[in-house]
Structure formats: C-alpha cells, structure tokens
C-alpha positions in Angstrom: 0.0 0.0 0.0 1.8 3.2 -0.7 2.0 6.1 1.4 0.1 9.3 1.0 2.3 12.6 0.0 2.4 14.8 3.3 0.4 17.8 2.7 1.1 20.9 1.5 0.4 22.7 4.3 3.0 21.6 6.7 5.8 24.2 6.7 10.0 23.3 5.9 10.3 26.0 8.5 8.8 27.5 11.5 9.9 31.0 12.2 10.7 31.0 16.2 9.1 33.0 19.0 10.4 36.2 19.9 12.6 36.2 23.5 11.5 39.2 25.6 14.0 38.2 28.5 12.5 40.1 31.7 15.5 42.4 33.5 16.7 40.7 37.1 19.2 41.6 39.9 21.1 39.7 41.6 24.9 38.4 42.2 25.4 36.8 39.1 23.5 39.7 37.7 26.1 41.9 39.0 28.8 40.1 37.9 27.7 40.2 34.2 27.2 43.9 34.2 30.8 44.4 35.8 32.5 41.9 33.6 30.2 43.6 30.5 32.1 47.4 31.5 35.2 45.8 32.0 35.2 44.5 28.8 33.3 47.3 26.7 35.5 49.5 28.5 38.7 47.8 26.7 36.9 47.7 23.3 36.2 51.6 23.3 38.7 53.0 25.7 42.1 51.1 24.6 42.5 52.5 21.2 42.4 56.2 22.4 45.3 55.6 24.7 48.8 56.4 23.4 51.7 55.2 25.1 55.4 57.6 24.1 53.1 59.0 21.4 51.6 55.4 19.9 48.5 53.8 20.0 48.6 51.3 22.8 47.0 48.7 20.6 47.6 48.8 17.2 47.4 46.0 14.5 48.9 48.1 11.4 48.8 45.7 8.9 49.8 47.8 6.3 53.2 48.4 7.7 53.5 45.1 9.3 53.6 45.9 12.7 51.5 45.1 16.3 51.7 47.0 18.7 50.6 46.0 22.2 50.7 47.7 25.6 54.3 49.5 24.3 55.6 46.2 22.6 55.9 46.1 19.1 55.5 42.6 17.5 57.2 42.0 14.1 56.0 39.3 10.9 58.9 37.6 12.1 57.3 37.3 15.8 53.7 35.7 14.7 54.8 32.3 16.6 54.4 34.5 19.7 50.7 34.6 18.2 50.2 31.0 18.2 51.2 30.4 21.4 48.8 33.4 22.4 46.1 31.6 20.2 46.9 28.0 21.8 46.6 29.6 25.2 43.3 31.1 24.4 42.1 28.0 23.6 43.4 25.8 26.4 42.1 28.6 28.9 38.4 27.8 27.2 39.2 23.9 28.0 40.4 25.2 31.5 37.2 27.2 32.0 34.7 25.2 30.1 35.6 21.9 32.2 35.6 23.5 35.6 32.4 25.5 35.3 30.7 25.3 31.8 29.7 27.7 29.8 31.4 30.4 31.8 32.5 32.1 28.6 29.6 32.3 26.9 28.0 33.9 29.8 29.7 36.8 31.1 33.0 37.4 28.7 31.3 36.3 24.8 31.0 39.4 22.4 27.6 38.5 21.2 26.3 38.1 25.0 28.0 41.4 26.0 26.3 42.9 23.2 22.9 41.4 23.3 23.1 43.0 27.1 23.9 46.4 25.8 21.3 46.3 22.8 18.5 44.9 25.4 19.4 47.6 27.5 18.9 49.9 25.0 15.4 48.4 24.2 14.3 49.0 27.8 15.3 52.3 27.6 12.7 53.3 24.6 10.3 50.9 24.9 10.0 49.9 28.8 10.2 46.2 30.6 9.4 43.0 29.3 5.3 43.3 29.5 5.2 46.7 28.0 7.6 45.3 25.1 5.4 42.4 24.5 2.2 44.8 24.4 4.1 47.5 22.6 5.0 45.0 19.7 1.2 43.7 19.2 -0.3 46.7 19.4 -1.0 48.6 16.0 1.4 51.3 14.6 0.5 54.6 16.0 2.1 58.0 16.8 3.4 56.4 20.4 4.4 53.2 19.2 6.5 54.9 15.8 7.9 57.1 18.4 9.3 54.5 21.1 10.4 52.2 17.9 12.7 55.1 16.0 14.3 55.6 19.5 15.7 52.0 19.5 16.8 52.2 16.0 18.8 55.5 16.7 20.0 54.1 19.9 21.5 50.7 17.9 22.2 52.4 14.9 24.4 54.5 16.3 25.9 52.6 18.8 26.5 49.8 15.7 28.2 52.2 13.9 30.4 53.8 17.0 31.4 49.9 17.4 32.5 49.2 13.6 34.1 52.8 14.1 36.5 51.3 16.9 36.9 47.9 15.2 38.7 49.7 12.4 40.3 52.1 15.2 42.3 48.7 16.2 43.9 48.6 12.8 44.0 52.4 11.4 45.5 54.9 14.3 42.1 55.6 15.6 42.8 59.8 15.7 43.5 60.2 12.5 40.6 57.6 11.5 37.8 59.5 13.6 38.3 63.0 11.6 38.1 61.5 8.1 35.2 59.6 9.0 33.5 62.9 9.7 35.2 64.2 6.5 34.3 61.6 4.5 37.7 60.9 3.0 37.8 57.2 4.7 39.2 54.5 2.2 37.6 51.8 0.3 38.4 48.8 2.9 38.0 51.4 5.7 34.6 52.0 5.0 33.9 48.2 3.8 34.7 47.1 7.5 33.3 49.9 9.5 29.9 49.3 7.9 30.6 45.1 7.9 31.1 45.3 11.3 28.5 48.1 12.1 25.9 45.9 10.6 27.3 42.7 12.4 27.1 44.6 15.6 23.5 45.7 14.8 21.9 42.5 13.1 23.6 39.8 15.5 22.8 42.0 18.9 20.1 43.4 17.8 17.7 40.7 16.0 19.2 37.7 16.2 20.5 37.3 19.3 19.6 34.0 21.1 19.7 32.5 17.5 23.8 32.9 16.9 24.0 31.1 20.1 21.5 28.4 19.1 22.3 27.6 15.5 25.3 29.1 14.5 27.7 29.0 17.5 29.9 25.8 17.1 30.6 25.5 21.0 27.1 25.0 22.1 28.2 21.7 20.0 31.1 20.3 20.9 30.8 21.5 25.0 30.0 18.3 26.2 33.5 16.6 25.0 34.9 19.5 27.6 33.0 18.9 30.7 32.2 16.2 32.9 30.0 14.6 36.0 32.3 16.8 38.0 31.8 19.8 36.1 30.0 23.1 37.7 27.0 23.6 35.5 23.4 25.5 36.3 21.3 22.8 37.3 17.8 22.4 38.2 17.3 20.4 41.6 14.4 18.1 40.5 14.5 15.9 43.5 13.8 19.4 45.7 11.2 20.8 42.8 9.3 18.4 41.7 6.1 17.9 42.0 5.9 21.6 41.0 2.7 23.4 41.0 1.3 27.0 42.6 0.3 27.7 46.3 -0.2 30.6 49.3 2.5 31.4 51.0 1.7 29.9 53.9 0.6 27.0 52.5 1.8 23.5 54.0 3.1 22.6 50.5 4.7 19.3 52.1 1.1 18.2 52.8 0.0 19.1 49.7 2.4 16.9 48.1 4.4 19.6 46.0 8.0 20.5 45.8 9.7 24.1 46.3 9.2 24.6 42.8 5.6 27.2 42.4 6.0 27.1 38.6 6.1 30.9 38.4 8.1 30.1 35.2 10.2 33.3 36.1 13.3 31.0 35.3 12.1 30.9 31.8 11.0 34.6 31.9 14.8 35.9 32.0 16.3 33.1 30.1 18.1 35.4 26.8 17.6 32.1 24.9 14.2 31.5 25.9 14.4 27.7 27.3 13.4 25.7 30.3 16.1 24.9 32.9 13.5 22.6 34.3 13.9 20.3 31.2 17.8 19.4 32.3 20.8 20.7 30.7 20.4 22.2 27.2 23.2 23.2 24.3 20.9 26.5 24.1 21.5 27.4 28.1 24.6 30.2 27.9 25.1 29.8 31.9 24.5 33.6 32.3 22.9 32.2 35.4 20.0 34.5 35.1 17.9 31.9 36.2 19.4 31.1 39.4 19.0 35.3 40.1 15.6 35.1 39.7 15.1 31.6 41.2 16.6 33.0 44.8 14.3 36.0 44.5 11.6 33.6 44.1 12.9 31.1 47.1 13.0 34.4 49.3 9.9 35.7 48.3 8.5 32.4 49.6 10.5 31.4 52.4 12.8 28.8 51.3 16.4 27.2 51.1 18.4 29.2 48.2 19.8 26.9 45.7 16.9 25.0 43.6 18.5 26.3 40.9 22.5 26.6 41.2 25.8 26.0 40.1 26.1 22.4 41.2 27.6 19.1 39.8 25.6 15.8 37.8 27.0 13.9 40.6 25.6 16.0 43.5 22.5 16.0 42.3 23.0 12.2 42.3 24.8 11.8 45.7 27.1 11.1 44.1 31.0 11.9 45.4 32.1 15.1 43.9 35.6 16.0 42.5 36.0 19.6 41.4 39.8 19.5 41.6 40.4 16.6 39.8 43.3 15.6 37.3 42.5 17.2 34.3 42.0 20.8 35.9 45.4 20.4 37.4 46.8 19.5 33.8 45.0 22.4 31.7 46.1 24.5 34.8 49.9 23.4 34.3 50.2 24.1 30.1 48.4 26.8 31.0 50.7 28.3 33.2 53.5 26.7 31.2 52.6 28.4 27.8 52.5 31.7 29.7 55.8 31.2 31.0 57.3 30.8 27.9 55.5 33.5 26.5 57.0 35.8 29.3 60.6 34.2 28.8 60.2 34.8 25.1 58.8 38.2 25.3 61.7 39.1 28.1 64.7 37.8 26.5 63.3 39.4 22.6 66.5 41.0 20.6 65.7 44.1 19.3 68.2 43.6 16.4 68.0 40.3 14.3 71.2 40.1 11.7 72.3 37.3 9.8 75.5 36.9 7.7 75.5 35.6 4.3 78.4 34.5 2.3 78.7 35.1 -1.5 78.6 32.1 -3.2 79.8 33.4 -6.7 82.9 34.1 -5.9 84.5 32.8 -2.8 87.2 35.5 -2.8 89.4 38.1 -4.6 93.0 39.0 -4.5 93.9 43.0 -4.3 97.5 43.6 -3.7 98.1 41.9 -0.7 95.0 41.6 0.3 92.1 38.8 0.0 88.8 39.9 0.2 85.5 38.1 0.9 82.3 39.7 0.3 78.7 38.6 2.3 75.2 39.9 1.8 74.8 41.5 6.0 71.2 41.6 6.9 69.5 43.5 9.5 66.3 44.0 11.3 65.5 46.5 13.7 62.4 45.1 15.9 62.7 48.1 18.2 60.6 51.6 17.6 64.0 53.6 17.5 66.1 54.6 14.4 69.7 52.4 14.9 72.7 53.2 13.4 75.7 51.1 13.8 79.3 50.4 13.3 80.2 47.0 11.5 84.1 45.8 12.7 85.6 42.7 12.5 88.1 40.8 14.3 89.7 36.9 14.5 92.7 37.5 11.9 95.6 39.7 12.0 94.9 42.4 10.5 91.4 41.8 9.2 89.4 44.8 8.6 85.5 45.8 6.6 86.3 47.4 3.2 82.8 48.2 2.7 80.4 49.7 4.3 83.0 52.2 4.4 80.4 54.2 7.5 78.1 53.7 10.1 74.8 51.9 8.4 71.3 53.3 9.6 68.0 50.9 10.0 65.2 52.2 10.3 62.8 51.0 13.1 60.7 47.9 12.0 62.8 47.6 8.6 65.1 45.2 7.5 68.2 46.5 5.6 70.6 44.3 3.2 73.6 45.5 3.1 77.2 44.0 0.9 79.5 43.4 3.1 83.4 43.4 2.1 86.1 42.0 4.5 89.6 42.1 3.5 92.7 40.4 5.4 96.2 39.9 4.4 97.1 37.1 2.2 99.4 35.7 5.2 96.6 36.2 8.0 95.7 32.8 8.1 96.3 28.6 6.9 93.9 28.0 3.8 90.6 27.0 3.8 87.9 28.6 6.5 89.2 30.3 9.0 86.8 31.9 12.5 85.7 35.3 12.2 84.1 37.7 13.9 81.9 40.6 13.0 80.8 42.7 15.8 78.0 45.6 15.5 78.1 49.0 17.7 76.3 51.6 18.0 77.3 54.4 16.7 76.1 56.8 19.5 77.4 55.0 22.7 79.7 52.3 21.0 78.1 50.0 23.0 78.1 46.4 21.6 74.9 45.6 20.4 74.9 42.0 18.5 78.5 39.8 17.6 77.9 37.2 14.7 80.5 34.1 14.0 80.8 33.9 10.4 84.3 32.4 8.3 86.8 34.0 6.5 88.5 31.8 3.1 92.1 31.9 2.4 92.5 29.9 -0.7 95.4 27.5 -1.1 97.7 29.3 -3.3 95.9 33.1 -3.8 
C-alpha cells in the first residue's frame, strides 16, 4: 500500500518566538554587568590611549607591525601569536571543564552585546510586559515614536562599534576625523559598515539565534566537561512535583516541591528555554535563572539553591571532585605556555642580523689583500632609528672594506647590506678560518649584537 504525499500545508520551516527576557538583579546579575564594562570599556577606551606617542594597541597591517601595551611585535614574531592563540584556547578547556559555559556567559561578544542592545530596548520601549504589548499593538504616533528611539540608539551605537573595530587597525585619531570628512578608504569604510551591521543584526535581531544555531561551541561543549563539572542545574528531586500555592501554604502536605511554577526562570532566560527540562546546548550559563530563582525562594521562604551551580553527581549523591586531574593538567600548560611567552617576550632582541656568504665568488685577490664579500642583513624590531658600526676581528689584521660608515635601519625595517672583508694574504692557513663581525652603536659604541661567520684563504691566492 503506498503512502500518501504529506500535505502541503506543513511548513520546511517555522519562524521561532520572539525572547522578551525580563530584567533581574542579583549576584550573578552583577557580575555580568561588571564583567560587560570591564570589557566594553577595553573595546572603546584602549585605542584612544597612546603610550610615548603610539597607540597602545595597534594592528597596522599595512606596515607590518602590532603594537601591544608599548611592545611592538614583528611578521617575524607571529609564533608568539600561536602560542597566544593556543593559550586562548586551552584557557576555554580550563574554564569550560571547571564550570561550563562560563564564557559564553559573562565574557562572549555577542552576550556582552545582546546585554547592551537589550538595554537599550528597555530604555525606549519599557520592561518585558510593555515590550510584549508595545510589539502587538497597531502602529501609532506612540508606538513609531518609542520604535525610532531604539533604531537611533542601535544604529548609532552599531556604527560607533565598527568605528573602533577599524580604530584597532588604522591609528584611531586620524581615523575619527576623516570619518566625519568623508575621505575614509575603500576597505576602511567596507569594514566599518561590515562590522557596524554585524554589531546591529547579531545583537540586535538575532540574538539568542547565533547562540543556538550558529555557535559551534554549544556543540562540541559536552567533549569538555564532565559529572564533575559546575554547571546551572535544576534540583528536581527538591522541585518536583511543582505546582502553585499561598505562602503559607503546607506545601509538604500538599504533596508539592519548592518549585511554584512561576516560570520566572524561563521569563529571563536570553535564549528563551526551560532549565526545568535538564541541561540544554541552548543554556549560555548567564545564570539569570538562578538570580531570579533565589528572588523567588526568598519571596517564599525557602532554602536558596533550587537552581545553582552544582555538579551531575551531586545531584545524584554522588561523590564530587572539582579538583580533579584534568584541571590540574590544563592549569599546568596553562601556566607553562604563559611562562614561555614571558621568557620569550623578556629575552626578545631588538636587532636580528644574519651573515650571508657570497657564493659566486668565494674570494678576490687586491694587492696583498684577499677579500670576501657577504650579503649582511639587518632588522630592527625596536621603535627607534639604529645606526651602527660593523668591525671585525679573528685574523691579524682583518678589517671591513665596505660599508666604508656607520649603516642606519630604520625601526621595523630590515636592511641588506654587501659586506666586504679584507685580510692579508698571510693572516691565516687556507681554507675557513673563524671570524668575527661585531655591530656597535654608533652613539654609545656599546656592543649591540656579535655574529661568528668564516673567512677563506685559498690554497695558493
């Protein structure tokens, strides 16, 4: 018997509710909003600061150079980015397996955003009932009103945000001028607007939906945490049976839980879902819920905690270990990786030369003098003009033909220089011989970098 076609009139797709997440207070509450300045407050604040007259964070691309809190990071230093990279993501290991979804909850863009931009929306268009009323009531004077607020408010705010995104990577006060002169460039304005619009469309409309559908860590979370991990749990032996009563009720006679089933949990929840239901890849761990939960608990006159940080095997009385082995060991590369960052960063030359020997012609005889000629290369990582003074020593008499003066690198550029050493034709046995070139600055004469290289003395010159 064959099957009948489904009918046309089930939808591929069902467009989701909207989340009107209702505004709490509360410790975690608080600790959001502080962690949401600190952070906003490095976005916006950082590129205005100058440190000896430069940006303190800078990525010029265009002239290949980072700078960061007064340290200026070459092409030639991007492994100190991988190890930064490999740190950030160990620390998201380290976080994710003692606690959860710490990350997404208080320190991710799109949360700290979303905050912001619903922040905003209570501002113009009132709390959670009025927003819910506002949006199916007709259009009308009021309504246009309160709505052409919020768009100002995020609009600009959008556009302030792509305006400091491209402030990281063109010097910020010579960016801000232009943009009011319009004389920005082609990629300039490309990523101010990109990002503008980013800024506006992600915290703005989408919002819980990045984190649901297009956030890969909601995804692979659960390979990073454990029975023993902290997570926002909801206490069903204590809840359940849930169901609504007085006050003063005798609920225990009744035969309910602490649980009333205000549904206030599910009220502030940014992505709109049930803590009741268990753990979910949609819950961000912003601990709203547990905010509201205590509220509710005091209200009533109950034990704190039916919903809380806690651990799958507490709930299951279970022994708990929050300090176990694997925190210990993301703790220690952790700590390891910064080490070596620090030892790298400390111990960082500020001139790089190498020594090259010219291949095509190993050496030349004038007078009495043999000559060997190298290709000297030097890089100046430092933010300061060097000029230096190449001599040479090993071999009796040994001395640099050219340069003939002091060379001068510029900061952040790499110079290659010829580089002619002459010696006499009795300075040394034939074949390779040691040598030693030394650089010094010109200013102080203070030895700056020594290089071994070799001199050749053929066998009959």
């Amino acid at each position: 018997m064959s099957q009948s076609a489904p009918p046309d009139s089930i939808p591929l797709y069902v467009k989701p509710p909207k989340v009107y997440p209702r505004e709490i207070s509360g410790r975690f509450a608080r600790l959001r909003v502080i962690a949401a300045w600190v952070l906003l407050g490095l976005f916006y604040v950082l590129p205005w600061i100058s440190w000896n007259g430069q940006q303190i964070v800078l990525f010029d691309l265009v002239n290949r150079q980072f700078h960061i809190l007064g340290l200026t990071l070459w092409p030639q230093d991007l492994f100190i980015l991988s190890l930064l990279l490999a740190m950030a993501a160990l620390s998201l290991f380290f976080f994710t397996a003692l606690a959860g979804r710490l990350w997404c909850g208080y320190a991710c863009p799109q949360t700290v955003w979303t905050e912001v931009f619903l922040w905003m929306e209570r501002v113009t268009e009132g709390s959670r009932n009025q927003r819910i009323k506002l949006d199916k009531a007709p259009w009308d004077r009021r309504k246009i009103a309160r709505k052409s607020a919020k768009q100002f408010l995020w609009i600009t705010f959008a556009l302030w945000t792509g305006l400091t995104f491209v402030g990281f990577f063109v010097p910020i006060r010579e960016l801000t001028p232009r943009v009011f002169s319009f004389e920005l460039g082609g990629w300039e304005t490309f990523w101010l607007f990109f990002y503008g619009f980013a800024t506006y469309g992600n915290a703005g409309y989408m919002r819980e939906q990045v984190c649901k559908y297009m956030c890969p860590y909601a995804r692979f979370q659960s390979a990073m945490f454990d029975a023993d991990s902290l997570v926002i749990s909801y206490d069903v032996e204590r809840g359940e049976p849930r169901g609504g009563r007085r006050r003063d009720a005798d609920y225990q006679a009744m035969g309910l839980g602490d649980c009333i089933d205000c549904k206030a949990c599910v009220q502030v929840c940014p992505t709109g879902i049930d803590i009741r239901d268990g753990l979910q890849i949609e819950c961000i761990a912003c601990a709203a819920c547990v905010d509201v939960c205590d509220e509710v608990m005091d209200k009533m006159d109950y034990p704190r905690g039916l919903i809380r940080y806690t651990t799958d095997n507490a709930l299951n009385h279970r022994p708990t270990r929050i300090l176990r082995p694997r925190i210990f060991i993301y703790l220690f590369a952790l700590l390891a990786l910064a080490t070596l960052i620090g030892v790298i960063l400390t111990g960082r030359e500020a001139l790089i030369a190498d020594v090259l020997r010219d291949r095509t012609a190993l050496y030349r005889v004038v007078d009495t003098e043999l000559e060997n000629s190298y290709s000297l290369k030097l890089t100046n990582r430092s933010e300061e003009v060097m000029e230096l003074v190449i001599s040479v020593s090993g071999l009796d008499g040994v001395r640099v033909v050219e340069p003939t003066r002091s060379v001068t690198v510029s900061p952040g550029q790499t110079a290659d220089l010829p580089l002619t050493i002459a010696a006499p034709l009795t300075a040394g046995d034939p074949g390779m011989q040691p040598l030693q070139i030394d650089l010094r600055s010109a200013a102080t004469a203070e030895a700056v970098k020594t290089i071994e290289s070799r001199f050749f003395f053929p066998l009959n010159p």
